[in-house]
Phi, psi and omega in degrees: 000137192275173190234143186260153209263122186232318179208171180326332179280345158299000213237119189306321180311318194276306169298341144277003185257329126358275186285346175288316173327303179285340154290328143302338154297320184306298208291305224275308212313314175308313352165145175279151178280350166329338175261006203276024150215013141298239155283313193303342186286311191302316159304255152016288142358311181261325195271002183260324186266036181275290175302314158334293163310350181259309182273352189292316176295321211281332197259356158302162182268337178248116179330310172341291236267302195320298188314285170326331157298302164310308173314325166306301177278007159265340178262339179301310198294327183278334154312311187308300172322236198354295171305348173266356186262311153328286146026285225262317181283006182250342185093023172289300224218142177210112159192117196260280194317337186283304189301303186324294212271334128321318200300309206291291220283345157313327172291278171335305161326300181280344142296327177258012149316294178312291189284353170255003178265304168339314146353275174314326189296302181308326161280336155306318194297319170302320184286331224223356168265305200291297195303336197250348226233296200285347152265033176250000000 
């Protein structure tokens, strides 16, 4: 049986996007300081507005708006990638479990990105059944 979503802190997604953050701080702390108003700053950025951006949509009124917030943390996360690969070629950063776990949660975006546009259909479809229904 599935546990029903009452508020963003219930959305796996978002919990986990939650412990990747705090873990690029933990990664970034290491980081030279020549960079603390680089990439760390700049990673540190991207990695706050992924979960942000998940609960912000999830606290919206509309399936629309949600999907746009997510596309916002989808676009955070690929920002995020790309500054840790920089990262990683400059000898900042090595961790294969942090890239493994972007991976996931892009996948996990675009899945529920999917399920809410389906969403979206089934109400259109509903509205325009009912609409075909009350003029007749």
């Amino acid at each position: 049986m599935e546990k029903s979503i009452y508020s963003f802190r219930d959305l796996k997604i978002w919990q986990r996007s939650i412990d990747l953050c705090v873990e690029l701080y933990r990664e970034t702390s290491k980081f030279p300081d020549t960079e603390r108003f680089g990439l760390v700053s700049q990673i540190r950025r991207s990695a706050v507005s992924v979960p942000s951006n998940i609960a912000e949509g999830q606290q919206r009124n509309s399936i629309k708006e949600y999907i746009n917030f997510l596309s916002v943390s989808s676009g955070s996360i690929a920002e995020l990638e790309t500054q840790l690969i920089i990262s990683s070629k400059l000898g900042f950063f090595e961790n294969e479990k942090i890239f493994q776990e972007i991976t996931e949660i892009e996948k996990m975006i675009k899945t529920l990105q999917k399920s809410l546009s389906s969403k979206i259909g089934v109400v259109k479809e509903f509205k325009s059944q009912k609409k075909l229904t009350s003029n007749t």
